[in-house]
N, C-alpha and C positions, 0 to 999 in steps of 0.2 A: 504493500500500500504506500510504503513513504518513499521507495524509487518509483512508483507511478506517479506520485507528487513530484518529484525534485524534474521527472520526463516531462511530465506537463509543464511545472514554470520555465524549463529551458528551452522548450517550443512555443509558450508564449512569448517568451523575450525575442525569439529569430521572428515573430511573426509580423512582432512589433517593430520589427529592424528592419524588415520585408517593408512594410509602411513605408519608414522614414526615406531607404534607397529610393523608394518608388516616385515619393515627394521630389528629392533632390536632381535624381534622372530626368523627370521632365522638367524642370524649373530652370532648363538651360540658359533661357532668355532673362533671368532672372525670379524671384518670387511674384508671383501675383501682386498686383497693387491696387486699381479698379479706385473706389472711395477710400479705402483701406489707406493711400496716402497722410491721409491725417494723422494718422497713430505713429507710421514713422518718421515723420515731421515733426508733430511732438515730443518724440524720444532723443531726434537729433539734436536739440535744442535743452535739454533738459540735462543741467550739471548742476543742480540742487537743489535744495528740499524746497526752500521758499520757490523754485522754478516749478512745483506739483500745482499751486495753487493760480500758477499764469495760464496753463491747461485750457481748453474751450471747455465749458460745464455741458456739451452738447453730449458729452460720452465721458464715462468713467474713468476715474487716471489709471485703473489698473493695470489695459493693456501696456503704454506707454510707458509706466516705471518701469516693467518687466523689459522690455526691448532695450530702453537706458543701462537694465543692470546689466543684462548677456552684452550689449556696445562695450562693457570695460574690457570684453577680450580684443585684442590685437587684432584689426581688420576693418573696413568701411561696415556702417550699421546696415547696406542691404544686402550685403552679404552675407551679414552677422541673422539677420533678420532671416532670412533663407535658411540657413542652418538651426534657426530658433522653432521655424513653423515644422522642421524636420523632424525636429524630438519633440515638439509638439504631439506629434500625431504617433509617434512613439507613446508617448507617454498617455495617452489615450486608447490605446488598444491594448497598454498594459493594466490599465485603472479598469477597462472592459472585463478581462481574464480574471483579473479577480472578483469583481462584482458576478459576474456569473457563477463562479462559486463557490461565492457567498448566498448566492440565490438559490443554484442548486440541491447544496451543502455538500459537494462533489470536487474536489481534485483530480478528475480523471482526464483522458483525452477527448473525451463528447465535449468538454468546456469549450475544447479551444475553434467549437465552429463561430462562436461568437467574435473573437479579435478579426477572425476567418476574414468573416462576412464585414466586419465595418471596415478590414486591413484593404477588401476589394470592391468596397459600397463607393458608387462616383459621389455621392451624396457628401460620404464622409471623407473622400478624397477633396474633394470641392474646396468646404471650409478653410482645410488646412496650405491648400498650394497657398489658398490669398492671405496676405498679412492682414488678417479679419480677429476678432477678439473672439471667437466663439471656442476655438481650440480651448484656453482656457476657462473660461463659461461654462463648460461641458465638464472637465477635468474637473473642476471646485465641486459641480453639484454630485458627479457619479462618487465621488472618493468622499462627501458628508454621507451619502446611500450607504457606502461600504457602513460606515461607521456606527451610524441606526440600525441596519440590520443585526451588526454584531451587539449595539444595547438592547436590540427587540427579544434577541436568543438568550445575552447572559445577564442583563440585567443590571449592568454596573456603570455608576454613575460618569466614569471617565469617559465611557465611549460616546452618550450622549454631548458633552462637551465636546469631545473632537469633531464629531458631528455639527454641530453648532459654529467649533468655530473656522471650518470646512466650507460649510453654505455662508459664514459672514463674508470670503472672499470674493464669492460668486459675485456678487453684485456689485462688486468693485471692477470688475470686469462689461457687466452691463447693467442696468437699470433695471430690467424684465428681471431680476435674477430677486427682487423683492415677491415674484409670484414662490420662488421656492424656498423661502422665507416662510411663506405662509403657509403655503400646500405642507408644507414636512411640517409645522408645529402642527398644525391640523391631527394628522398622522397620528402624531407623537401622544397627542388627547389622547386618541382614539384606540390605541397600543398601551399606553400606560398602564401601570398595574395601579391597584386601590380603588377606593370611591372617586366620585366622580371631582371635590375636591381638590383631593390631592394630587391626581392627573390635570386638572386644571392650573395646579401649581408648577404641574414637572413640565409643561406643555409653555408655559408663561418663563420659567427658567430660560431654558432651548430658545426659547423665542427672541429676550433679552440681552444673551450670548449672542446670539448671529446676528441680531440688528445694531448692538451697540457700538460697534468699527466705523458702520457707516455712518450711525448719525452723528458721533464724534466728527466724524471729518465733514462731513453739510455743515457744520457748527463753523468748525475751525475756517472751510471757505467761506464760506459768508462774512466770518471776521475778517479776515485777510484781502481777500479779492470784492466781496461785496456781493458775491454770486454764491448761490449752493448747486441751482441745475435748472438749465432750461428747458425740460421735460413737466410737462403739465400733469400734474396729480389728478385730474378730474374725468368725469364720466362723459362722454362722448361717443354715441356706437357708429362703425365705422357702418362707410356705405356695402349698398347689394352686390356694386362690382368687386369691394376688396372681399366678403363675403362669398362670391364663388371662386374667385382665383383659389382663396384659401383652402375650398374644400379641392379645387383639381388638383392643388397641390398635392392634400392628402393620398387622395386618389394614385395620383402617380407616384409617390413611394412607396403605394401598395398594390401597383403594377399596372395603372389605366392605359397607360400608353402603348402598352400591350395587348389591351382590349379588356373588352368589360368580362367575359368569361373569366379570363385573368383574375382579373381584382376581387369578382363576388366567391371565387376558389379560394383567394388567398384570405379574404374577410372571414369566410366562413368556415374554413379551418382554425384559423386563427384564434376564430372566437371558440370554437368546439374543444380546441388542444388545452386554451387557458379555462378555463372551467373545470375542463376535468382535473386540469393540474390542482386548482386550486380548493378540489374538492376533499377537505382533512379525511373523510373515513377513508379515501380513493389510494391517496397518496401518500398524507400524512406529514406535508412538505410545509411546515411553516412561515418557514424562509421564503418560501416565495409566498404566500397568502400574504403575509407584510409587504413585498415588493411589489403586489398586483393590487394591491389597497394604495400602494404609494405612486403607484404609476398612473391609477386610476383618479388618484385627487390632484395629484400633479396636472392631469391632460386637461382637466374642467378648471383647474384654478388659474393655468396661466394662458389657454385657451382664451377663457373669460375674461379676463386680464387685459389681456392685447384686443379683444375685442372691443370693448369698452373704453381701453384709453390710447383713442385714435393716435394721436402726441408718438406712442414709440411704434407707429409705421411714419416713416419719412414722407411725410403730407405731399412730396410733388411725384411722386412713386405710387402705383395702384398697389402696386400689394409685392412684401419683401420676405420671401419666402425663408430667407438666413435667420430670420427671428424665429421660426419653430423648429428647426435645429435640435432644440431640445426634448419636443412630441416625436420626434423622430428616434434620438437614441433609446429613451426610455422607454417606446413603443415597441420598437423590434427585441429589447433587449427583455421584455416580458413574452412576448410571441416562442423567442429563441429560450429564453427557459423551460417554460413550459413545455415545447418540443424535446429539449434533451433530458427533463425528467421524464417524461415517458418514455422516450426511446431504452431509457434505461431500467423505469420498475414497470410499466405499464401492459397488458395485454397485448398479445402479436398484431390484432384488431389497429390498436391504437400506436402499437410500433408504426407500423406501417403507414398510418397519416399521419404522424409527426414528422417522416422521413421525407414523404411528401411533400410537407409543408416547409422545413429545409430548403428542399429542393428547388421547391417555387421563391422562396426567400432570395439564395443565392442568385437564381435566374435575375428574378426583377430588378436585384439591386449592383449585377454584374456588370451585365448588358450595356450600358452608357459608359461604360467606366473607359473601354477602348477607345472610341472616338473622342472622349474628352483631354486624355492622357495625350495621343495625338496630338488633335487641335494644341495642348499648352504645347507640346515639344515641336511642333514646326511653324505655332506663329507666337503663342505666348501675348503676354498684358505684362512683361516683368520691367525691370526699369532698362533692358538693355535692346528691349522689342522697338518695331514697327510705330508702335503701339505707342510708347514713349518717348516718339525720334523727336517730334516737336516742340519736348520740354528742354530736351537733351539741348536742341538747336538756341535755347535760351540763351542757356548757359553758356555759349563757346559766347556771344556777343561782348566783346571787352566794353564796352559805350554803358553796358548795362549796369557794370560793378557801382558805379556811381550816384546809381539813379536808386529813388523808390519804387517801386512798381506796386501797380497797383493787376490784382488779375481774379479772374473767372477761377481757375486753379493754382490758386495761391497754396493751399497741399501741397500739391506734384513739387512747384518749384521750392518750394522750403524742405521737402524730402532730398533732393540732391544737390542743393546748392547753398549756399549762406549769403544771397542775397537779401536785400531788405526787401519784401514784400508783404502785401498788406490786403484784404480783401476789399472784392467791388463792395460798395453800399448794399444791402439785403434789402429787396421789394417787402421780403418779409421773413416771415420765421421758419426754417426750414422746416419744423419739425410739427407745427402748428396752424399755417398759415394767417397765422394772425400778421394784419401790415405792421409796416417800420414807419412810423408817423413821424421820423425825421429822417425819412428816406430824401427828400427836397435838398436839406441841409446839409445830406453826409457828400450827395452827389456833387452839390457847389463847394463842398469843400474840394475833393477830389480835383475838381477842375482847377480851383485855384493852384494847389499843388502842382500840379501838370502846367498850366499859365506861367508858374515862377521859373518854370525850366528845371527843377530840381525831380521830377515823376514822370513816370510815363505810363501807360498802360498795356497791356500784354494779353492778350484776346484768344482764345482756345477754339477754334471750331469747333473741335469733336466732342465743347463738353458744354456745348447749347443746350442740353439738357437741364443744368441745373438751370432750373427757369426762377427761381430767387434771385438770382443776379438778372442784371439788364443785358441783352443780348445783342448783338455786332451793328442792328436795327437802331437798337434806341440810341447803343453808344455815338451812333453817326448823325440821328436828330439831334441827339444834345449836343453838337459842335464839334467831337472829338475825328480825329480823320488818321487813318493807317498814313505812316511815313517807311515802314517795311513789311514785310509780305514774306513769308517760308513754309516751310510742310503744313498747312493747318494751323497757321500762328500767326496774328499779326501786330508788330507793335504801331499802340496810336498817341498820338499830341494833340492838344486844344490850341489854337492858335490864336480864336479870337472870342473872350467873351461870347454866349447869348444874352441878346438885350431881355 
């Protein structure tokens, strides 16, 4: 039994290495950047503590400490950054091997179809190519799960606290990470031993622990910067169209795009396998009856969550599929339990549709993974692509060193370069849509800048998109006029007042 253990940790660890090569093999072009810019822009720039609190309160300083710490090794940060997303996802198909189980209550080799399948999910490949904060988001919340499941079985108060203070990082990472905040003190009620008191106490503890890092530091920005988070607290349900995207979404990690036979196979195994598993005289499997209660509260509390506070979907974006990320690992990673307990105690009957349902698992979540692996390795999004040549093209301009710049992807260029640059005026709130009522004034200022011959501004085609900023249209009504022209780039001058 204990060299079946030590066989299975040392083929989770290669499976997990399998990952990381797979990440750095296609990341030729460089690591993925996309909006992700921001996070290593802010890292680049960030040599100390009072620098955590210069931060945009748009997103949590989590990712961006982390990328600053790994930068003190020897090497440029997107390089450094490339290498970070690599044992990233390392490190998440390791956190996977043991959560399973722990869910199972199994060290054998059925565990390791779980690292398997996220080590070869495009899904879970995805997250990690891009310098995106979910890598860790994911990692905080699966490794406070380890930690509850092991206080659900033994009972001791230290696991709970690890747990606690496990999910308090999560949200340092993103904002949504206050749904698993909640969802797991829920749980924690609901699991607790005693009257209903004193489970309200051990529930209120857990709860105090994982919340009190954050609010500590909202406190401290707010003293400091004047800001805690421009993320709206409030209730707002998003519309029908982000409403269906959402559920296609679902749909196609449970294999729509394969056709609906597909998906109502996968559904309805899925649902059949986790039942039975979860059925105590059937099975007898604890450890997961806690995991499927936590998966279960998890999926409705931050589901509901994002439903309701429009704010963390990016208002000029229908719908941003990287926020449920987390419906994703927790959903398959109870599907894949439940299949490899019975594959293991269960009747031939039920052997055999769990095996099934593996099978359709790996299919659905294989499939994409080639062409997307591809795509990065022969045109890539990394800073050294196609993709990037027009920011790159900034940077060689000597005339620029001098100047302010003012730009649409004020990111991109403060991720590779240490120029002064500064963002357009916001029409309005990105995350909100609420207007910028001194949108008039930031713009006249802008121009005066540009008038005194000290700024210029630095125009992005391909990233007309963000439609919060003013676009190549407006910048040319309001006076400003291209004096050079490159791949998709244009810098522009005011030359004369508008009356």
């Amino acid at each position: 039994m204990q060299n079946n253990r030590h066989v299975t940790t040392v083929l989770s660890v290669l499976i997990a290495l399998v990952g990381a090569v797979l990440i750095f093999l296609s990341s030729v072009w460089g690591i993925g950047v996309s909006d992700s810019a921001v996070y290593i822009a802010s890292a680049r720039r960030l040599d100390s503590l009072v620098g955590l609190f210069s931060l945009s309160s748009q997103y949590p300083p989590g990712y961006p400490v982390l990328l600053a710490l790994f930068s003190i090794l020897p090497g440029d940060i997107l390089d450094l950054t490339r290498l970070f997303q690599c044992l990233m996802f390392a490190g998440n198909l390791w956190i996977v091997a043991v959560l399973i189980g722990r869910i199972c209550r199994n060290q054998g080799l059925p565990i390791l179809l779980a690292p398997l399948l996220f080590a070869l999910s495009a899904t879970a490949y995805e997250i990690h190519f891009y310098a995106w904060s979910e890598g860790p988001f994911i990692f905080t919340q699966l490794l406070s799960t380890v930690f509850l499941l092991d206080y659900f079985r033994y009972r001791e108060q230290k696991f709970l606290v690890y747990a606690a203070l496990a999910a308090s990082t999560s949200i340092f990472f993103r904002y949504a990470g206050v749904a698993w905040l909640g969802a797991s003190a829920i749980v924690v009620f609901l699991l607790a031993e005693g009257e209903p008191r004193r489970r309200v106490l051990t529930a209120g503890f857990y709860w105090l622990i994982s919340s009190l890092p954050f609010a500590v530091w909202l406190v401290l920005s707010g003293l400091v910067s004047g800001e805690t988070t421009n993320r709206e607290f409030a209730v707002h349900i998003v519309g029908m169209e982000d409403l269906l995207l959402m559920l296609k979404q679902f749909g196609v990690w449970m294999g729509l795009n394969m056709g609906v036979g597909v998906t109502v196979a996968l559904l309805g195994l899925s649902t059949g396998v986790m039942v039975r598993a979860s059925d105590k005289a059937y099975i007898g499997n604890l450890s997961f009856r806690h995991f499927f209660l936590l998966t279960t509260v998890y999926i409705l509390v931050y589901t509901a969550f994002i439903i309701f506070s429009r704010s963390f979907f990016d208002a000029y974006i229908p719908f941003d599929d990287r926020i449920f990320i987390p419906v994703y690992f927790f959903g398959y990673l109870a599907i894949l339990g439940a299949a490899i307990i019975l594959v293991e105690k269960a009747q031939p009957g039920w052997k055999l549709i769990s095996a099934v349902l593996v099978g359709l698992i790996l299919l659905v979540n294989v499939r994409p993974l080639v062409p997307l692996v591809k795509l990065n390795t022969d045109v890539g999004t990394g800073y050294l692509s196609q993709y990037m040549a027009s920011v790159s093209d900034v940077r060689e301009v000597e005339d620029l060193r001098d100047k302010t710049i003012y730009s649409n992807a004020p990111d991109y260029l403060r991720m590779i370069s240490d120029l002064d640059v500064r963002d357009y005026p916001l029409k309005y709130a990105s995350t909100t849509l609420n207007g910028n009522v001194s949108y008039d004034a930031e713009i006249q200022q802008m121009r005066n800048a540009v008038l005194s011959g000290d700024s210029v501004l630095v125009h992005f085609e391909a990233l007309e998109w963000r439609s919060y900023y003013p676009d190549f249209n407006e910048l040319t009504f309001l006076g400003f006029q291209p004096v050079l022209n490159g791949r998709g780039v244009a810098v522009l001058v005011a030359t004369d007042p508008v009356p």
